[in-house]
C-alpha positions in Angstrom: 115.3 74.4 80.0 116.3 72.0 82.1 117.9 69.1 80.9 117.0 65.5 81.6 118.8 63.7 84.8 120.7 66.7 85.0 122.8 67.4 88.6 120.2 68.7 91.6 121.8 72.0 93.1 121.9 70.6 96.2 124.0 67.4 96.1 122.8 65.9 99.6 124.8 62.8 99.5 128.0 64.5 98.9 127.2 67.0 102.3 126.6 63.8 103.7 130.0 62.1 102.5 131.9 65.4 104.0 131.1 64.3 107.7 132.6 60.7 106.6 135.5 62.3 105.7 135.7 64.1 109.0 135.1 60.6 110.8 137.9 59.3 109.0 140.3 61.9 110.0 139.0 61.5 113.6 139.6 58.1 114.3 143.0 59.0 112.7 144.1 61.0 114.9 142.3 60.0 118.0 144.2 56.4 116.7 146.7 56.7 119.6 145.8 57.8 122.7 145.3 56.0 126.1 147.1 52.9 124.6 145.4 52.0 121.7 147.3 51.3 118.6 144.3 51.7 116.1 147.6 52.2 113.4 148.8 49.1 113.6 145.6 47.2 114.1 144.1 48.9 110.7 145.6 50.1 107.7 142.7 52.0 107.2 142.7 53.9 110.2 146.3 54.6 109.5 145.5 56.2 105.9 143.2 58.7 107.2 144.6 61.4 106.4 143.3 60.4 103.2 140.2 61.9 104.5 141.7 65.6 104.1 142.8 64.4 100.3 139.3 63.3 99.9 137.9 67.2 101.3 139.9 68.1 98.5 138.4 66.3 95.5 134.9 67.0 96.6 136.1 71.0 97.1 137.0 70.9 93.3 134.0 68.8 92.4 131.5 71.1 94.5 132.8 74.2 93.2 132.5 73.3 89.7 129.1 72.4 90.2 128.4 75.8 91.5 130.8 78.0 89.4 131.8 76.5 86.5 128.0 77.3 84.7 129.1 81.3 85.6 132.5 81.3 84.2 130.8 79.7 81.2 128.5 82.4 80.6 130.6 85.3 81.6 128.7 86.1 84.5 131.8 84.8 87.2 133.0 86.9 89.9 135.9 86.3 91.0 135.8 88.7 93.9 132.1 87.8 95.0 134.0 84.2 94.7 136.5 84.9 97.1 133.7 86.2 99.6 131.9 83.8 99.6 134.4 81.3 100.2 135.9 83.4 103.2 132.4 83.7 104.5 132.1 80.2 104.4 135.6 79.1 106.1 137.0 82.4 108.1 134.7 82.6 110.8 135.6 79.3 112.2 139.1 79.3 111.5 139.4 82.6 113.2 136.8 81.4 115.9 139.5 78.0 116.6 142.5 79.6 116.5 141.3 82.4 119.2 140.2 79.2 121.3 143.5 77.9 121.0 145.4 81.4 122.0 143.2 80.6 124.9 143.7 77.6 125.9 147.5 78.3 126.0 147.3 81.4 127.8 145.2 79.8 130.4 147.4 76.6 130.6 150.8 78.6 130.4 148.7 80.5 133.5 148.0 77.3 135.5 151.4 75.7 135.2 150.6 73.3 132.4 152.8 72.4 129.5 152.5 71.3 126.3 154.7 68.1 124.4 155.9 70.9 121.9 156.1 74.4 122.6 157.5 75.7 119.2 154.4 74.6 118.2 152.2 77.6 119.4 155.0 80.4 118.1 153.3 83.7 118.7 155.1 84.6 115.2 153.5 82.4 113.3 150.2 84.1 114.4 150.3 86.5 111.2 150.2 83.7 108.7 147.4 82.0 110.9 145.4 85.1 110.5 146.2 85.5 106.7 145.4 81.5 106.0 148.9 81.5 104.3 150.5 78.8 106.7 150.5 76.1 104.7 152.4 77.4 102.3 155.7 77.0 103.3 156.1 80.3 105.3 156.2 78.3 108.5 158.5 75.4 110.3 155.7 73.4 111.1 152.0 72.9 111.9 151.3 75.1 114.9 148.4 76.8 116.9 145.1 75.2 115.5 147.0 72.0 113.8 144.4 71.1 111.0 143.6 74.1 109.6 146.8 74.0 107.6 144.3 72.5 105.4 142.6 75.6 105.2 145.2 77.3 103.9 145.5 75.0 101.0 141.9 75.6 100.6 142.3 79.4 100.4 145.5 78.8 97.8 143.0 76.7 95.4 139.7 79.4 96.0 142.5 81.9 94.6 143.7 79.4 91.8 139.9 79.0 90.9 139.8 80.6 87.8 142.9 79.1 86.6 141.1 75.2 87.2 138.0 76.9 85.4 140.0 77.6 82.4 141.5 74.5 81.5 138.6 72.8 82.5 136.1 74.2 80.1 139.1 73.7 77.0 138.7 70.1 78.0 135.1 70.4 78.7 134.3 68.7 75.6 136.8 65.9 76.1 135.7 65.1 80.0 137.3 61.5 80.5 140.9 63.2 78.9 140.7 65.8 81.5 139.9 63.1 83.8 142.8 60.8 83.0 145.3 63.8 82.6 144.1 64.4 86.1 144.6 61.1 87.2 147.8 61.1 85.5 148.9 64.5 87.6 147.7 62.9 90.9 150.3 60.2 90.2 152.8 62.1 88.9 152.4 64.5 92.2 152.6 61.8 94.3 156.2 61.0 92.8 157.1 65.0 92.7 156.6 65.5 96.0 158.7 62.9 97.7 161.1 65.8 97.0 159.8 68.0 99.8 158.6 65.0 102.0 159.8 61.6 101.7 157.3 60.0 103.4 155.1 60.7 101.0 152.3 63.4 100.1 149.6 62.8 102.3 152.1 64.1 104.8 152.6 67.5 103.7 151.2 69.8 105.9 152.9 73.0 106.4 155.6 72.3 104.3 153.3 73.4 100.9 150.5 71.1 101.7 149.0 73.9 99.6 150.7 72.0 96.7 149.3 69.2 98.0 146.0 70.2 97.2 146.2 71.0 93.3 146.3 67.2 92.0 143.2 66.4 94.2 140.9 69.5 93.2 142.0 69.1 89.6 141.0 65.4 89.9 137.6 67.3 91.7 137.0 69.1 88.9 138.0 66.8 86.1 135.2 64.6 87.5 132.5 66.9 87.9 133.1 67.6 84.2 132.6 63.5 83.6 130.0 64.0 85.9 127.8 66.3 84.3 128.2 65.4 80.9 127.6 62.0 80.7 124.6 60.8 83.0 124.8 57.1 84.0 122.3 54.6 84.5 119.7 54.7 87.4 121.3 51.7 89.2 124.3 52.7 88.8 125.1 54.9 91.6 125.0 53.1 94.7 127.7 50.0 93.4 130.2 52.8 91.6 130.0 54.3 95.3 130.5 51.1 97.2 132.9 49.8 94.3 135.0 52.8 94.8 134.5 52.0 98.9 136.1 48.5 98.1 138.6 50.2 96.2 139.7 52.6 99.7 139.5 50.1 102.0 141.2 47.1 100.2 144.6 49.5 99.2 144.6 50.9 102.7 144.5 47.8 104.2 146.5 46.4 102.6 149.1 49.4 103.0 149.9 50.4 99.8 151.1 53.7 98.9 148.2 56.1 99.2 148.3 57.1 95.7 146.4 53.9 95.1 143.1 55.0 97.3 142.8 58.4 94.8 140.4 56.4 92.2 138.6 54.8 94.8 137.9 58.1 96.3 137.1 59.3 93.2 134.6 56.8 92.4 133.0 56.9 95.6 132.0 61.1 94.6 130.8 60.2 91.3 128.8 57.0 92.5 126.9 59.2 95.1 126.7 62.4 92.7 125.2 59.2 90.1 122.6 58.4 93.2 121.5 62.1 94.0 121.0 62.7 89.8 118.2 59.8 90.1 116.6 61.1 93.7 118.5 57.7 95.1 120.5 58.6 97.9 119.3 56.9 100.5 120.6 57.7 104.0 123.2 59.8 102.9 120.4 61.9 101.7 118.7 61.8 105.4 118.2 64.8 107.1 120.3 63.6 109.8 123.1 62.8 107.3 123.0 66.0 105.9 123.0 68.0 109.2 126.3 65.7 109.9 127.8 66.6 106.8 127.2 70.5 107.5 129.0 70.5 110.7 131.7 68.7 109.1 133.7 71.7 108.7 133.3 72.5 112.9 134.4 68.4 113.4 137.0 69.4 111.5 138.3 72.6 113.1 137.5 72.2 116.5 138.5 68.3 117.2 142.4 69.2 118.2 141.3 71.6 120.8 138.6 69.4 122.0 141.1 66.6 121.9 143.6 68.1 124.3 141.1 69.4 126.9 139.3 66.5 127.0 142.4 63.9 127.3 143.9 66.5 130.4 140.6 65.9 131.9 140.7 62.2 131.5 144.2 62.0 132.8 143.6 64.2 136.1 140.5 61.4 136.7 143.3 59.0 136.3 142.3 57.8 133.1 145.1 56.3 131.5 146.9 53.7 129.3 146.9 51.5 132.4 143.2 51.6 132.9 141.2 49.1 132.5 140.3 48.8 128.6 136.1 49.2 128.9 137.6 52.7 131.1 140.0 53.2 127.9 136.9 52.3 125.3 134.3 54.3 127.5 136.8 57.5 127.2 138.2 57.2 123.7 134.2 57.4 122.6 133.9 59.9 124.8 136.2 62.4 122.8 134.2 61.6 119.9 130.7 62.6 121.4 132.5 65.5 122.8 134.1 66.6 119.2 130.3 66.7 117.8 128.6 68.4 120.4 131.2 71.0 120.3 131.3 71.1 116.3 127.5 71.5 116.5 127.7 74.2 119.0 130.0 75.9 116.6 128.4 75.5 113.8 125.0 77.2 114.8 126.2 79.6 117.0 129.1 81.0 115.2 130.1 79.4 111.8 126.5 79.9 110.2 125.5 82.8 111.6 128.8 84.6 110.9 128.4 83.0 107.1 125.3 84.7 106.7 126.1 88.1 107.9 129.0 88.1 106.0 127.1 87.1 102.7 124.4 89.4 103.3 127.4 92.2 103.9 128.7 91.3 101.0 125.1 91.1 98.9 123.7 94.2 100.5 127.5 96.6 100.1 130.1 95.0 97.8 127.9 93.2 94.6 125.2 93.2 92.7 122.4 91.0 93.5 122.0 87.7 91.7 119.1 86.1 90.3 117.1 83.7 91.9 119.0 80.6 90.1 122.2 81.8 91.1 120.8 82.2 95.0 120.0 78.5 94.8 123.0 77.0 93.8 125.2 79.1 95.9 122.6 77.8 99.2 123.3 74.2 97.8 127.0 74.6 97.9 127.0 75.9 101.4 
């Protein structure tokens, strides 16, 4: 039976907010180039790698909304798990980093250099393939830069069960498990300055897969707050644009990152709030939606687009000298270019190599589920 206001399978707003996340990282890392200093005009623009830390909690939050019913009734797989979640990121890491082994052959080819050629280390290849590169086994980011990420992913899907455990122990005490969460986000933030004194939103290859724990925790702490205690029907939308307030007042305002994580927080559980009560608004749009499911291609294909597409610009002589509408009229340029090519991606190779492999994996490695099961596991992806 189902229970009143209880969670839709299919969180729309939160596909939505993925694609914000993305945005975020974008303007990040786009910050810089033809003579913009988007840094040190925004402390905003200059946390987002945030955006990556906030991929995180909704990866633990997401997952518990999908999984966590299963382990609870004994019906979890962890191996049908561990497909599914491969189906969903392998095909497009593997798709970006062949793209990249391309586009160094074919520069190395026609003369071109790169800025850092220990970068694209042909050894570091095996721990590309195996998604393990981000967990200390390398001396840097290399090949397809952002999908060290990935690899922090893939150490949390393996970790899964672990997250499920304590979770359900607490399950009847959700805001402890949220505060000890809380509690280990700070706590990491401190721990870490140990393996990168800058601070944690800079690991990367050097274990940015421990990076990850404190935020899914926190994801999964909250989805336990989440479902158990239904809020108000007004209440979504200002948690969401509290928690907003909350991001964009501690970035600008450059304080240490750590500060941001509640705001983040709140921002997941004000939208989850909205999409309970059939409220979310545009970031329930179809539009929104589709932007939030090629996410994962903005994601993974914006470094190659990014050094293609600033080449081109510099052979047309488009530079920091330029004229700044020239500069404006370029740097928005990379942007369009980073979505058409995510959305290319994603419908001719991430989703149709996602389906494959999950019918693969339904028709030759598990048992079939029911129809419930089917629908929650479509939601999630």
């Amino acid at each position: 039976m189902t229970q009143p206001h209880a969670l839709p399978n299919d969180l729309k707003a939160l596909t939505a907010l993925r694609f914000v996340a993305a945005a975020w990282i974008l303007v990040y890392h786009f910050g810089r180039h033809l003579g913009f200093d988007l840094h040190a005009s925004s402390g905003f623009v200059a946390a987002g790698a945030l955006g990556v830390d906030l991929f995180f909690v909704l990866s633990g939050f997401i997952l518990s909304h999908v999984y966590l019913r299963e382990v609870e009734t004994g019906s979890y797989s962890h191996a049908r798990f561990i497909w599914a979640r491969l189906a969903r990121v392998y095909p497009m890491h593997l798709a970006t980093l062949a793209g990249m082994i391309a586009l160094v052959v074919a520069a190395s080819a026609l003369g071109q250099d790169f800025e850092n050629r220990d970068a694209f280390k042909w050894s570091d290849l095996p721990a590309h393939l195996l998604m393990v590169h981000a967990w200390g086994v390398t001396d840097g980011v290399g090949w397809n830069f952002p999908s060290w990420s990935i690899s922090a992913e893939w150490a949390a899907y393996l970790l899964f069960p672990v997250f499920a455990a304590i979770a359900l122990k607490l399950k009847d005490r959700p805001f402890i498990a949220l505060a000890l969460a809380g509690a280990g986000v700070a706590a990491a933030s401190l721990a870490f300055l140990a393996i990168d004194p800058r601070g944690m939103t800079y690991m990367t290859s050097n274990f940015g897969a421990l990076r990850i724990l404190p935020s899914f925790a926190l994801g999964v702490a909250l989805y336990l707050v989440v479902r158990s205690r239904p809020g108000p029907a007004w209440a979504g939308w200002p948690m969401a644009l509290a928690g907003l307030a909350v991001v964009v007042a501690t970035t600008s305002l450059r304080l240490d990152p750590v500060f941001a994580w509640p705001g983040l927080a709140l921002v997941i559980w004000g939208l989850a709030e909205a999409a309970r009560h059939g409220q979310e608004g545009l970031m329930g749009s179809k539009t929104a939606v589709w932007l939030g499911e090629i996410s994962y291609g903005v994601y993974m294909t914006h470094l190659f687009v990014d050094i293609v597409w600033f080449r081109l610009m510099g052979f047309a002589g488009v530079t920091a000298a330029s004229a700044e509408p020239v500069r404006w009229a370029a740097w928005w340029g990379v942007m369009a270019a980073t979505l058409a090519v995510s959305a290319f991606a994603f419908h001719l190779i991430e989703k149709p190599a996602r389906q494959r492999l999950r019918r693969f994996g339904d028709a030759r490695l598990f048992k079939p589920r029911t129809a419930r099961a089917k629908s929650r596991i479509v939601a999630a992806e």
